[in-house]
N, C-alpha and C positions, 0 to 999 in steps of 0.2 A: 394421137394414138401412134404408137411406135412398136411396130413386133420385133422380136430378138429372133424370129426364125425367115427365113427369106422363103417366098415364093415365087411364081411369075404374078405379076398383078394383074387381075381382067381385063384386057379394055374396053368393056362396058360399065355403066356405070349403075348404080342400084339407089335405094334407097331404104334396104331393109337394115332395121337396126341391130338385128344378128346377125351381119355380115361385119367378119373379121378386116375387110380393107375398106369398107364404106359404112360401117356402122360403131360400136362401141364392146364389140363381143372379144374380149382377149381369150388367145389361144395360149393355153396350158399342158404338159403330160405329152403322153405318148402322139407317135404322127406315125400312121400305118398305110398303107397304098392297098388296092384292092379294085373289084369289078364291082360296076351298077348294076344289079342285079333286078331291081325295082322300081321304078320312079312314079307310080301310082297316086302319092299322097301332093298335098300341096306343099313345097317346099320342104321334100322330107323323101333320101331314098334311103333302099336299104344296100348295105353294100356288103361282098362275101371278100372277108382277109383270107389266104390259104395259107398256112402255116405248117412248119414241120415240127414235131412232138417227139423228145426223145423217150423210148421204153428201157429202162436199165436192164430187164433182167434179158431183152432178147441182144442187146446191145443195136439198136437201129432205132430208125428213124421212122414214124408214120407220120401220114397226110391226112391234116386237119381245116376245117375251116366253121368258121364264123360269118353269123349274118348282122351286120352293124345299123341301126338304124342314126343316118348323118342328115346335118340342118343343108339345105341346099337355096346357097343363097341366089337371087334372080341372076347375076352379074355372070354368073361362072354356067350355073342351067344344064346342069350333067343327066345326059339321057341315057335309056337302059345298054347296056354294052360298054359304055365308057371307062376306060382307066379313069380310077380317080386318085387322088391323095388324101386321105382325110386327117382329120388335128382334133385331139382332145379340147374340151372349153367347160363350159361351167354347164349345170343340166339345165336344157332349155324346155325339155317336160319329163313327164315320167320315163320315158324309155331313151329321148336325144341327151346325149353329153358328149356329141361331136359335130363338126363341121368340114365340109366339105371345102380345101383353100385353094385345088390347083386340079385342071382337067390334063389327063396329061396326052402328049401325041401318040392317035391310033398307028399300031404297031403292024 
């Protein structure tokens, strides 16, 4: 398995085979960063993007956000608060079509 996009790599190790660096899951598309908002489910948070929205007719910019729900592999194990990184991938059920590849450092 070889990814074209770099991250930091865990250093733990897993054995799930939806994990992009220990398992078979290639990462495709968009790679958005964002807060863990959730982390309730098993192996599954959801996490909120904030994004800016342009309106043409006021000419500005509003504040928007998104709540994504991403595959959380054991290895990386992203708890509520955490900067995360997440990477599109192929849908892993009805609502996951992302994964979580990189925790990043609290700020």
């Amino acid at each position: 398995m070889s990814m074209s996009l770099t991250f930091k790599k865990p250093k733990q190790k897993c054995d799930d085979r939806n994990c992009p660096f220990h398992g078979t899951l290639s990462v495709r598309g968009r790679i958005l960063d964002g807060v863990v908002v959730s982390a309730k489910m098993d192996k599954t948070v959801i996490v909120r993007h904030d994004y800016l929205h342009y309106v043409p007719k006021f000419m500005r910019y509003e504040r928007r956000h998104s709540r994504i729900p991403a595959h959380n592999p054991p290895c990386i194990n992203a708890k509520e608060g955490d900067r995360v990184v997440i990477a599109e991938c192929r849908p892993l059920s009805k609502t996951v079509a992302f994964v979580v590849v990189e925790k990043k450092e609290a700020t």
